[in-house]
TORKOLTI-428793 format. One line per field, with one value per residue (C-alpha): residue in three letters; chain; x, y, z. Coordinates in pm, 1 decimal. Layout:
% TORKOLTI-428793
code = [Ala; ...]
unit = [A; ...]
xx = [X; ...]
yy = [Y; ...]
zz = [Z; ...]
END
This chain:
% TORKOLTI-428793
code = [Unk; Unk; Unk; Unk; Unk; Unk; Unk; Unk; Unk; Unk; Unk; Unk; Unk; Unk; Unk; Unk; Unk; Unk; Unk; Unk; Unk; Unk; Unk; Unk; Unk; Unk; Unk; Unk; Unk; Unk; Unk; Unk; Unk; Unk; Unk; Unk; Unk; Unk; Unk; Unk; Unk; Unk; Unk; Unk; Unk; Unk; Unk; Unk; Unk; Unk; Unk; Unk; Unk; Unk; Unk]
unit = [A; A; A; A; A; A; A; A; A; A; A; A; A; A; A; A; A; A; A; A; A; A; A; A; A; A; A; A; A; A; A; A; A; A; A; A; A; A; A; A; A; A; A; A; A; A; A; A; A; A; A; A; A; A; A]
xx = [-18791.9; -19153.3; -19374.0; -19680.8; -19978.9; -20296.2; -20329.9; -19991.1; -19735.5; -19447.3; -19358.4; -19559.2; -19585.6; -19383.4; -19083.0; -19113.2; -19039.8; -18745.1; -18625.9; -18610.7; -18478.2; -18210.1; -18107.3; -18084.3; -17901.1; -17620.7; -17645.5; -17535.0; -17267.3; -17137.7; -17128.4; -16983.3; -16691.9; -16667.0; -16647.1; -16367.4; -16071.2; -15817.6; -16081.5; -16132.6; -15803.8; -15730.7; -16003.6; -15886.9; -15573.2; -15748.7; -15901.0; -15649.3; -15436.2; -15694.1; -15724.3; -15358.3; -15333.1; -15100.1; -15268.9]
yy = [24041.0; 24106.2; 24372.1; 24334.0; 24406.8; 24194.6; 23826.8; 23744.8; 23872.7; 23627.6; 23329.6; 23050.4; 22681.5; 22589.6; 22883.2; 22726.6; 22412.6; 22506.8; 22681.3; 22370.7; 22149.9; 22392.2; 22422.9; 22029.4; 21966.8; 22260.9; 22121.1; 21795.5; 21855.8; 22059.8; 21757.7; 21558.1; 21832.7; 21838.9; 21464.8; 21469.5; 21297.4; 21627.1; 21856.9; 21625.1; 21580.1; 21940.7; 21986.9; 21708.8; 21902.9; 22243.7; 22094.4; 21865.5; 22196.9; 22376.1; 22089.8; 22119.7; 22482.3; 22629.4; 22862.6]
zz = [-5475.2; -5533.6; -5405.4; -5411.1; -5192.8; -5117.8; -5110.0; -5269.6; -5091.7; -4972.2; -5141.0; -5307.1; -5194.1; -5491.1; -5385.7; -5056.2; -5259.0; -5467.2; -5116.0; -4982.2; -5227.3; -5284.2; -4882.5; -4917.0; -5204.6; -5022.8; -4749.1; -4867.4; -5090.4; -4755.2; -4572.0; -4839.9; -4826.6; -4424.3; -4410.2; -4688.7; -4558.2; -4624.4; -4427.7; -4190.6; -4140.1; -4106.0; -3872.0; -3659.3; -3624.6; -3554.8; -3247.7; -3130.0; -3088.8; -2952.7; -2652.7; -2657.0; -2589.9; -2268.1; -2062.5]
END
């Protein structure tokens, strides 16, 4: 983390760039993993026992 003073404080264009890039490649490969068929499978079964549930 930089600190500096004046004009260039925060992050570049470019950072902003990287940032960005990065946050879409994660978010992505997340999806990719959610959309698996053993996670969506398991996920399936977390809310069809949730809508199941006795009050």
């Amino acid at each position: 983390m930089r600190y500096e003073s004046g004009k260039d404080a925060g992050m570049s264009t470019s950072e902003y760039a990287m940032g960005t890039i990065a946050a879409c490649a994660f978010a992505a490969v997340l999806y990719k993993v959610v959309t698996s068929g053993p996670v969506a499978a398991a996920l399936q079964s977390v809310v069809e026992k949730a809508l199941h549930a006795q009050f």
